[in-house]
C-alpha positions in Angstrom: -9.3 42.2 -0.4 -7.2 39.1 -1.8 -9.0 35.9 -1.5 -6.3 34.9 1.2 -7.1 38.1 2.9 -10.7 37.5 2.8 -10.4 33.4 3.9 -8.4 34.7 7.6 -10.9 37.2 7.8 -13.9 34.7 7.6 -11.9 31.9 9.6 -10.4 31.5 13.5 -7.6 30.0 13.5 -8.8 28.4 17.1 -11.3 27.1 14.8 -9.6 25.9 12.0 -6.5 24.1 14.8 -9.1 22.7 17.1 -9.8 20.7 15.0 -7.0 18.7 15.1 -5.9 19.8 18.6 -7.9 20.5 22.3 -7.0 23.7 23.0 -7.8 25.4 26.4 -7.3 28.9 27.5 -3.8 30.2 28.4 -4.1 33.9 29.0 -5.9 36.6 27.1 -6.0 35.9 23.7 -4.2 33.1 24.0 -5.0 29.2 24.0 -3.0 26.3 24.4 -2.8 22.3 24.1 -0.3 19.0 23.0 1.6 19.9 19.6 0.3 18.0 16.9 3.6 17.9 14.9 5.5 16.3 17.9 5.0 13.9 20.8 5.0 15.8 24.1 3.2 15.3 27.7 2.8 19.2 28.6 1.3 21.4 26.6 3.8 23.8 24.6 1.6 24.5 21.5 -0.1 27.9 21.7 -2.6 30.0 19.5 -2.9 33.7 19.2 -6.5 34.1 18.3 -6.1 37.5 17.9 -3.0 37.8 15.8 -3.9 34.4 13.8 -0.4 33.0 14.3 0.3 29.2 16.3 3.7 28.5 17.9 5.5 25.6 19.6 7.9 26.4 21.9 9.0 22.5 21.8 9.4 22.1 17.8 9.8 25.6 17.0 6.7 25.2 14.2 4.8 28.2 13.7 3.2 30.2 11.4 -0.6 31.1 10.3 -4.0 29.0 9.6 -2.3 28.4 6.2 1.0 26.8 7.5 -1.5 25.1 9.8 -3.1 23.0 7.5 0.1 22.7 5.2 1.7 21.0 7.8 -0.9 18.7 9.6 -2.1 16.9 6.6 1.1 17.7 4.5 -0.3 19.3 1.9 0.8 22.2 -1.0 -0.1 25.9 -0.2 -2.9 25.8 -3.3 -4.4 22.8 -1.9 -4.6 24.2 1.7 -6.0 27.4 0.7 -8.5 25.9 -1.7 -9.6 23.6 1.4 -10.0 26.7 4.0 -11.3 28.7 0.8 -14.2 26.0 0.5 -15.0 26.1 4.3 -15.3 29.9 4.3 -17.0 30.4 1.1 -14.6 32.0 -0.6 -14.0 31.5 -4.1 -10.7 31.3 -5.2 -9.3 31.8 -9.0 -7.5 28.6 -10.1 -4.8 28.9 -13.2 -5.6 26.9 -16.0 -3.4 23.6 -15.2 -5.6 24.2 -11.9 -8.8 24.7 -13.5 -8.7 21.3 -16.1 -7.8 19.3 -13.0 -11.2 20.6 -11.4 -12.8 20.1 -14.9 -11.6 16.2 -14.2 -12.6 16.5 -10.9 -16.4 18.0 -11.8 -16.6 15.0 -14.6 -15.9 12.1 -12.4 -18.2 13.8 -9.7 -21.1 13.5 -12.4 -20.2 9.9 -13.8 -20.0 8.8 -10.2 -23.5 10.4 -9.6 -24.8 8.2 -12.7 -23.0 4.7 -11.1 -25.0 5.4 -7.8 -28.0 6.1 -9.7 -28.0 2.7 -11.6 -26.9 0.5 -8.3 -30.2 -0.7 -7.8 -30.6 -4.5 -9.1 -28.0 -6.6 -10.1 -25.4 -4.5 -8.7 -26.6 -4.5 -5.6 -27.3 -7.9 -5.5 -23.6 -8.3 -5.9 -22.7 -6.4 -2.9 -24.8 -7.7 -0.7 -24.2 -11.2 -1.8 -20.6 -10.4 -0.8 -21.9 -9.6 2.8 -22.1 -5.6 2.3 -23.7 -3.7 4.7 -26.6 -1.3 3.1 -24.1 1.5 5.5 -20.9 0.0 4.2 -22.3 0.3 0.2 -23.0 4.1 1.4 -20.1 5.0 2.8 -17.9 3.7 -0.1 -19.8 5.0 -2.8 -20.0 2.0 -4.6 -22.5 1.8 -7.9 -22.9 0.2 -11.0 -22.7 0.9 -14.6 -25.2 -0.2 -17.0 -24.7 -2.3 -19.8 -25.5 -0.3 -22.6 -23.1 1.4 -25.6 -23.3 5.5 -24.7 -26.0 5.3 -21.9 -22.8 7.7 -19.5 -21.8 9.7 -23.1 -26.1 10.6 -23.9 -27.0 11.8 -20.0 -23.2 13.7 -20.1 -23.9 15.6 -23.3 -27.4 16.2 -21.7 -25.9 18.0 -19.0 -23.3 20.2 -21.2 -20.2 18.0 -20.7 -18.1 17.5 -24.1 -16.8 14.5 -25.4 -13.5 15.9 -25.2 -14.2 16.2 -21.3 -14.7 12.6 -20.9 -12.3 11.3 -22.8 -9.7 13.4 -20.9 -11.5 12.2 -17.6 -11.4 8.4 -18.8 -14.4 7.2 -19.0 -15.1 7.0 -22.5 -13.3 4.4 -25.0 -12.5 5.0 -28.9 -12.6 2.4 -31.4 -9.6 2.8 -33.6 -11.6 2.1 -36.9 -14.6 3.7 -37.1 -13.6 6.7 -34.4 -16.8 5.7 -32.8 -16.7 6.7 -28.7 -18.8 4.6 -26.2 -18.8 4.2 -22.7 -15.4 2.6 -21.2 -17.2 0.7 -18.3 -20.2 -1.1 -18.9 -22.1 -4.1 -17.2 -19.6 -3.5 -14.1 -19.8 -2.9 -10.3 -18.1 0.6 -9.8 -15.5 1.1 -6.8 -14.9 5.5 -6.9 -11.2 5.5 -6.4 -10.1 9.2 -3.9 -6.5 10.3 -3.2 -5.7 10.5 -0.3 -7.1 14.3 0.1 -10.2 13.1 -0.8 -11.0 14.2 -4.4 -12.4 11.9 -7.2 -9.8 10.9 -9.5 -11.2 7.7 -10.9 -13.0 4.5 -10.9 -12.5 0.7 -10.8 -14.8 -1.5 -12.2 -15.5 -5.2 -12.0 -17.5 -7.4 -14.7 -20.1 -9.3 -13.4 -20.2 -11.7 -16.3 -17.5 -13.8 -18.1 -16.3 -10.9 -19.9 -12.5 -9.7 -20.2 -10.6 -7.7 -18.2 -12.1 -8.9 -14.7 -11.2 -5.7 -13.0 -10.8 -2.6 -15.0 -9.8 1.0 -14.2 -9.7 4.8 -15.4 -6.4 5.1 -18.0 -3.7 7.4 -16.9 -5.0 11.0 -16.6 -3.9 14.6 -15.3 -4.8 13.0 -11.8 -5.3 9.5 -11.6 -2.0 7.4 -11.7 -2.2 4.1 -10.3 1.2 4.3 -9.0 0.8 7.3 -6.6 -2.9 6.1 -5.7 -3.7 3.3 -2.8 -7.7 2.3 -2.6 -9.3 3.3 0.7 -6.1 5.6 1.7 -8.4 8.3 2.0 -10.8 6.5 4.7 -7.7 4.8 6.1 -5.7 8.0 6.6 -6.7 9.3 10.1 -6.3 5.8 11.8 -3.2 5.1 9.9 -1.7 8.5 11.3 -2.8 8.0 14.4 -1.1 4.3 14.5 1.8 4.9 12.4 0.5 2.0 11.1 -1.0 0.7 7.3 -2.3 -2.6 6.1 -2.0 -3.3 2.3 -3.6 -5.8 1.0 -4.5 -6.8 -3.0 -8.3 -6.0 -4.1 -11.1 -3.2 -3.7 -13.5 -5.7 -1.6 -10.6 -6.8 0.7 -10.6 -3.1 2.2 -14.0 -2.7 2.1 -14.4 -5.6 3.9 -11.6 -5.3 6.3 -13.1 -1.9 7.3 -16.5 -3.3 7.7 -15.3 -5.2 10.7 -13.4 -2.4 12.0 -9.6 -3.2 10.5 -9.9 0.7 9.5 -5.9 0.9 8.3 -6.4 -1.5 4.8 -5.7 0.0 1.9 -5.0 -1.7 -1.3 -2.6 -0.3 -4.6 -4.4 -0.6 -8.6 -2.8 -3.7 -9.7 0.6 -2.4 -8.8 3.6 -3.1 -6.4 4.2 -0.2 -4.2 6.4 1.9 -5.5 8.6 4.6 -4.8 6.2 7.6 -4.9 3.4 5.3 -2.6 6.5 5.3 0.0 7.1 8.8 -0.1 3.5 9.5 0.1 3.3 7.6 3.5 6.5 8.7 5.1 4.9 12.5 4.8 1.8 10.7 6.1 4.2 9.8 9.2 3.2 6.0 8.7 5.9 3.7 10.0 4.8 0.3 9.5 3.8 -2.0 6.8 1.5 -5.2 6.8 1.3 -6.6 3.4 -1.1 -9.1 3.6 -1.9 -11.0 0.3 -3.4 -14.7 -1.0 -1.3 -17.6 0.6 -0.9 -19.1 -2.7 2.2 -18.6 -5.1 0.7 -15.0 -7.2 0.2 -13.8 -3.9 3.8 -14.4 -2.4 5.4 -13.0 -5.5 3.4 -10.2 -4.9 4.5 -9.6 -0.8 8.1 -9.9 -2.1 7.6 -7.2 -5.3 6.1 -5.2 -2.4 8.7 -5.2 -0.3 11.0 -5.1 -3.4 9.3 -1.7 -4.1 10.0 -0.1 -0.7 14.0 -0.3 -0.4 15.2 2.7 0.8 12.3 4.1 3.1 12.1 3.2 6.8 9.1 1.2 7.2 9.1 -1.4 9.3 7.5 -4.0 7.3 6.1 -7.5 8.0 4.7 -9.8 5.1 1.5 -11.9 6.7 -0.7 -14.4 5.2 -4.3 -15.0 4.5 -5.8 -17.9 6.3 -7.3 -20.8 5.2 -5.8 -19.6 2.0 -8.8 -17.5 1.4 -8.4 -13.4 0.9 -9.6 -11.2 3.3 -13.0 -10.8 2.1 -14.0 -13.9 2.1 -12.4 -14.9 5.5 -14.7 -11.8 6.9 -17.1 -13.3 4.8 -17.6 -16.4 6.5 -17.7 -15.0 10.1 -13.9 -15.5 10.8 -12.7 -12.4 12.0 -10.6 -13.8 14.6 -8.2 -15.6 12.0 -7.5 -12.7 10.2 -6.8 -10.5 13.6 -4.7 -13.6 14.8 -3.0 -13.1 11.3 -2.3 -9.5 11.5 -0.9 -9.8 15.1 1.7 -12.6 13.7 3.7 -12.7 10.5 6.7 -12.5 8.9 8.9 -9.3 9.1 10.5 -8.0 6.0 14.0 -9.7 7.4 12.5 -13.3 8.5 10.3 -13.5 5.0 13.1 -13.0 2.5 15.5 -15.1 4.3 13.1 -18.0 4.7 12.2 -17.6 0.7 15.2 -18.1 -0.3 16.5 -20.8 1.9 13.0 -22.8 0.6 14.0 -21.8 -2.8 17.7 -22.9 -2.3 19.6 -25.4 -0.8 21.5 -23.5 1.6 24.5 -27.0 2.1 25.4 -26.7 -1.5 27.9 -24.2 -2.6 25.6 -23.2 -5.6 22.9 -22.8 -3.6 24.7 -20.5 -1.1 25.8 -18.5 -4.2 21.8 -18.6 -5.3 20.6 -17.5 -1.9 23.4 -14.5 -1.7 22.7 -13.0 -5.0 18.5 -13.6 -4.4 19.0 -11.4 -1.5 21.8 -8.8 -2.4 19.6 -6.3 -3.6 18.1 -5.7 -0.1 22.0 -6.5 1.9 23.5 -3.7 -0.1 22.7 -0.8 1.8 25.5 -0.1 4.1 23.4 2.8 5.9 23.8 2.4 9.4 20.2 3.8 9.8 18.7 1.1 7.5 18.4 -1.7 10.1 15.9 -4.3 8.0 19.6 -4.3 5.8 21.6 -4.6 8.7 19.8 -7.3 10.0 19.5 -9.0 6.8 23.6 -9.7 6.7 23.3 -10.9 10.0 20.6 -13.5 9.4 22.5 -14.4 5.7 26.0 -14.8 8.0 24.1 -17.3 10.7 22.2 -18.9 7.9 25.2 -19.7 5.4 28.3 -20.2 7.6 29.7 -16.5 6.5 31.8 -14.2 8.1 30.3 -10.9 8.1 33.5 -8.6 7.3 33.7 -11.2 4.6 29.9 -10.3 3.6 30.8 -6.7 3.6 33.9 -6.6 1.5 31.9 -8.8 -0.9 29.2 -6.3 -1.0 31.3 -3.0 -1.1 33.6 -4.2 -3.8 32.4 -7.4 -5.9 28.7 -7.5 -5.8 29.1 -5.3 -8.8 30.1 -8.3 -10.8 27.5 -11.4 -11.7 29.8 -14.2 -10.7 30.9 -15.5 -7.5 33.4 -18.6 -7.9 33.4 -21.3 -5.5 36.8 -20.1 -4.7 35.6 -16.7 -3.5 32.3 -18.3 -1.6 34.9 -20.6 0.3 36.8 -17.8 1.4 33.6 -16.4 3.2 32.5 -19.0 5.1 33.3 -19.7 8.7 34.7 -23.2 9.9 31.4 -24.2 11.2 29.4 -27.3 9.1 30.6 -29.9 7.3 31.6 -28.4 4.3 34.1 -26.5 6.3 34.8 -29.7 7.5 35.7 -31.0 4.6 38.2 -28.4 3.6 40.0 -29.1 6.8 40.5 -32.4 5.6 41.8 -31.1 2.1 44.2 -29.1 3.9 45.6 -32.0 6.1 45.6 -33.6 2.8 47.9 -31.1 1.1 50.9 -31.8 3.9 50.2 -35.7 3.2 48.5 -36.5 -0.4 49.0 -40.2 1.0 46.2 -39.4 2.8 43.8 -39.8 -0.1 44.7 -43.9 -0.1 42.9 -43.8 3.3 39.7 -42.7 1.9 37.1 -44.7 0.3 36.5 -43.2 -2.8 32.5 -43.2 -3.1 32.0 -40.3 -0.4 29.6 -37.7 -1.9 31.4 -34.1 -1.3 29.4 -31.2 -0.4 31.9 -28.8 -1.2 31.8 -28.3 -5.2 35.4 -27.3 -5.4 36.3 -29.9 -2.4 35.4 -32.3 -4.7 36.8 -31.3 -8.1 40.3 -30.9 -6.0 40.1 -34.6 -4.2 39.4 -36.5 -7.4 42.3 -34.3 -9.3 44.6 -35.4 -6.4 44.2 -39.0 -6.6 48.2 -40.5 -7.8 49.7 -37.3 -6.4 52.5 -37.9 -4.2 53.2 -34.2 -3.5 51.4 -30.9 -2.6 53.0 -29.1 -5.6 52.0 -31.9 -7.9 48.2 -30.6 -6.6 48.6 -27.2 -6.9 50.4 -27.4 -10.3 47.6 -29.5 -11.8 45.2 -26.0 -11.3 47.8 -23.9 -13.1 46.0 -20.6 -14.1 42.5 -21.9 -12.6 40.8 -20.2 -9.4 41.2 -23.3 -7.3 45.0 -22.4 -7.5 45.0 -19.4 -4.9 42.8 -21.6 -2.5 45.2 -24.8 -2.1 48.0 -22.4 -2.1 46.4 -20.3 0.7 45.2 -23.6 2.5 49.2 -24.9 2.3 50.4 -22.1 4.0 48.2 -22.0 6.9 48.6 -25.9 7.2 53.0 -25.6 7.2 52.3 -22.2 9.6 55.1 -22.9 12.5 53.4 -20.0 14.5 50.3 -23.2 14.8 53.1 -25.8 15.8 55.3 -24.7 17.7 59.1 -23.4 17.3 60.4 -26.4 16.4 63.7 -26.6 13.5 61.9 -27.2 9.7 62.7 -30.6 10.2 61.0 -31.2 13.6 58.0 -29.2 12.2 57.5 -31.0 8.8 57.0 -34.3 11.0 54.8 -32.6 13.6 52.9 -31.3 10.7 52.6 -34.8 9.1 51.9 -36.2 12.0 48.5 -33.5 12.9 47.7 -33.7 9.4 47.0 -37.6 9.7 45.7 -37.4 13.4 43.4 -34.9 11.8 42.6 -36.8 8.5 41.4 -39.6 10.5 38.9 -37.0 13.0 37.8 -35.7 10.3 37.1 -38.8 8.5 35.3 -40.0 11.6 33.2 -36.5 11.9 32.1 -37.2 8.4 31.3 -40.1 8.6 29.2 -39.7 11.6 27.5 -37.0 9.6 26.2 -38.9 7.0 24.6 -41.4 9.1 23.3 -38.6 10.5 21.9 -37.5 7.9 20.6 -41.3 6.8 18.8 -41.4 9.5 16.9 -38.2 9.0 16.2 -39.4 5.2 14.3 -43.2 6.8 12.4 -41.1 9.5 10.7 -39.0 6.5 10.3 -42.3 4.7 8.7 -43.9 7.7 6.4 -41.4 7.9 4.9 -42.9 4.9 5.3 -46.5 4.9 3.0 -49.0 6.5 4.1 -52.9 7.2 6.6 -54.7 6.5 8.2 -51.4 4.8 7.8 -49.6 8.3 9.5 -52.2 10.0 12.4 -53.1 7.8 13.0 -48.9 7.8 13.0 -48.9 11.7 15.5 -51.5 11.8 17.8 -49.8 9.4 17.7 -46.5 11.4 18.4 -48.7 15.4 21.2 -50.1 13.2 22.9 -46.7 12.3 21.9 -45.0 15.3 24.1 -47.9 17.2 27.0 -47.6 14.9 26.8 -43.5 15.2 27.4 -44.3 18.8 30.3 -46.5 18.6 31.9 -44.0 15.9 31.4 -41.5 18.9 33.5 -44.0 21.4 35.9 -45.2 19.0 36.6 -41.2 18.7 36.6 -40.9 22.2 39.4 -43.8 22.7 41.7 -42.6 20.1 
């Protein structure tokens, strides 16, 4: 009898599926109960106890206690069957690439063994000074490895494990000199690192000391690699299915912690963003949603956004939160306040709301450059034009309200020159919507191109905000005619704008029907009427903005200060006012 013969022989399937599903009877030989592969109210999942075979009549999954387990905790046919082979006590032949990965396996069960036998003492003086529980330091594993050269390497050999063995398995270190080997963690705190099925892959270690590194884990290996692993996924796994639902957040004790006081879905990743293979890992997991909750102070909010960086492409919902008080998790649950970190966790930023706000406090979203900073910051997560990826879809949207763009503008941007590095004032111009006062002052160049005279009227010391607003006006100045403008930008990029900005300005379809005649004066006429609203809507604008400057100052001044600053700001307020009713009269 083949060992997969023997294993459905020694197993019932009713056992094997009950325990991920409440069956009840259905009929002779039959049981019944809610499919665990897809959300339904009635039950329409049966099992054949006697034929060994499950079916939904919803889904249409079936198959036999292999295909069971395969599909309810996603895992490869070898690592299904060497599971039910274990609980029936069958042993099962492994190949060789099999049988060195349970060599690696058997080793790190035995160096583990040898942490937890050394915890007593200063190790566990560390836990518990951290606020461990004697139950939490249990159920984690946690230990301690001695200081000493080769104390791991003598008890190994002791026990017939080879140098070679160890080395493979990582826990031994080489000096590149003398060849001598000695133990790779010593005088450390030891955190057993499980995938997420469970099995021993490797160890973290932190120094209790002064010594360098800090932290320090198990080197690459046949199966530890940091980038597929997450700390505590294998303890978070069942409420994070269940939810749909993970919490990511930066060290070994944060997790620990955090599922101390019941937040059972933290994980954390090995010094690493999450990557490509960690997304894939939890999509099979059917986890939807990501909290990455990390330190409050800079480190930790270029680490939420490499995080999110990492996950472009799969659909998590994701939310970036941060610490309170500035502390990290452990020490928040530490010091008995669990209700800021829940309150923390229920709030947040989303994925959307975090990168927009970075970059408008990294930027200044009224300057043209700082547009151009802000778009490029967040192209990388804007580009996706999949309908089904809404963070992306929602990310335009927020960058169009933010900057003043219009979105089929965004798009065609996007689709055909995000390719390239620049993006000229020129091109950023012909984005933005007619809705702040840089638009407003490119109305006023355009009533300028019908009437250059126009510029006599200004008073030469405004401050543009409009980069190429601003090299245009001060190029103008002594021009009597709209080609004399245009022809001073021969060959330059500002020469398709005024040319495009002329044409819409002399439109007839805007003015009327009028003879060329009749419309060149109605158009000299609208462009002063509008040079002089415009004028007025600027300068009403910066007074605006004056004000806003002295109430931040006043914030901070005391005396005589503060009340030579209130003055100045009941001044302009008044003269705002009677801008507004001069406006209002003409």
């Amino acid at each position: 009898m083949s060992s997969k013969e023997e294993i459905r022989a020694r197993l019932s399937i009713a056992d094997v599926v009950g325990e991920y599903v409440r069956l009840t009877p259905a009929g002779t030989g039959r049981m019944k109960g809610l499919c665990p592969f897809h959300k339904e109210k009635t039950p329409s999942f049966q099992v054949d106890t006697a034929q060994g075979y499950f079916y939904c009549f919803g889904c249409k999954a079936g198959g036999d206690i292999f295909n069971f387990l395969m599909r309810v905790e996603n895992l490869a046919f070898g690592d299904a069957m060497r599971k039910l082979a274990e609980k029936a006590g069958v042993a099962v032949e492994t190949r060789g690439g099999e049988r060195e990965k349970r060599d690696l396996y058997d080793v790190n069960a035995f160096a583990l063994a040898y942490f937890r036998e050394h915890l007593s003492g200063e190790g566990e003086a560390y836990f518990a000074s951290r606020g461990l529980t004697p139950e939490t330091i249990e159920r984690f594993e946690l230990g301690f490895a001695p200081p000493g050269w080769d104390g791991l390497l003598k008890r190994a050999k002791a026990r017939g494990f080879t140098e070679r063995q160890l080395l493979e398995a990582g826990l031994l270190s080489e000096n590149p000199e003398s060849g001598r080997l000695y133990d790779r963690f010593r005088g450390r705190v030891m955190f057993p690192i499980r995938d997420h099925l469970g099995r021993l892959v490797g160890f973290g270690g932190r120094v209790l000391g002064d010594d360098k590194p800090k932290y320090l884990n198990s080197p690459e290996t046949e199966v530890f690699k940091k980038g597929e692993l997450l700390y505590g996924f294998d303890k978070a796994r069942v409420a994070a299915q269940k939810s749909g639902e993970l919490v990511v957040v930066e060290g070994y004790m944060d997790v620990i912690m955090m599922h101390q006081h019941g937040f059972d879905t933290a994980v954390a990743t090995l010094g690493t963003s999450l990557t490509a293979e960690h997304a894939a890992l939890l999509a099979r997991m059917e986890v939807r949603a990501l909290s990455l909750l990390f330190d409050r102070d800079a480190a930790g909010q270029r680490a939420t956004l490499a995080g999110l960086d990492q996950v472009v492409g799969a659909k998590f919902s994701v939310r970036a939160l941060s610490v309170p008080n500035g502390k990290d998790p452990a020490d928040t649950l530490a010091g008995g306040r669990a209700d800021l970190l829940r309150s923390a966790l229920a709030e947040g930023l989303d994925e959307v709301e975090f990168r927009v706000l970075a970059a408008l406090a990294q930027h200044d979203a009224t300057t043209t450059a700082g547009k151009r900073a802000i778009l490029h910051m967040l192209l990388p997560r804007m580009q996706n034009l999949d309908p089904l990826d809404e963070v992306a879809s929602r990310m335009r949207s927020a960058v169009c309200e933010k900057l003043g763009i219009r979105p089929e503008a965004l798009l065609d941007w996007i689709a055909s020159k995000a390719k390239r590095k620049e993006l000229s004032d020129v091109q950023l111009d012909g984005m933005s919507n007619v809705r702040n006062e840089e638009d407003a002052e490119v109305a006023l160049l355009k009533a300028i191109l019908l009437d250059p005279t126009l510029l006599e009227k200004l008073d030469g010391l405004r401050t543009w905000r409009n980069d190429t607003v601003k090299k245009i006006m001060l190029a103008a100045r002594g021009t009597r005619r709209p080609e004399e403008i245009i022809r001073t930008f021969d060959g330059q990029p500002e020469q398709q704008l005024l040319i495009r900005l002329l044409f819409e300005a002399r439109s007839p379809g805007l003015l009327g029907r009028e003879n060329s005649r009749q419309h060149e004066e109605k158009a000299q006429e609208t462009a002063q009427r509008a040079a002089v609203e415009i004028e007025s809507k600027l300068t009403i604008d910066e007074m605006k903005a004056e004000v806003t400057r002295l109430k931040k100052e006043v914030m901070g001044a005391a005396g005589a200060r503060q009340m030579e600053l209130l003055g100045q700001i009941r001044d302009l307020s008044r003269a705002i006012e009677a801008e507004k009713r001069a406006r209002l009269q003409a």
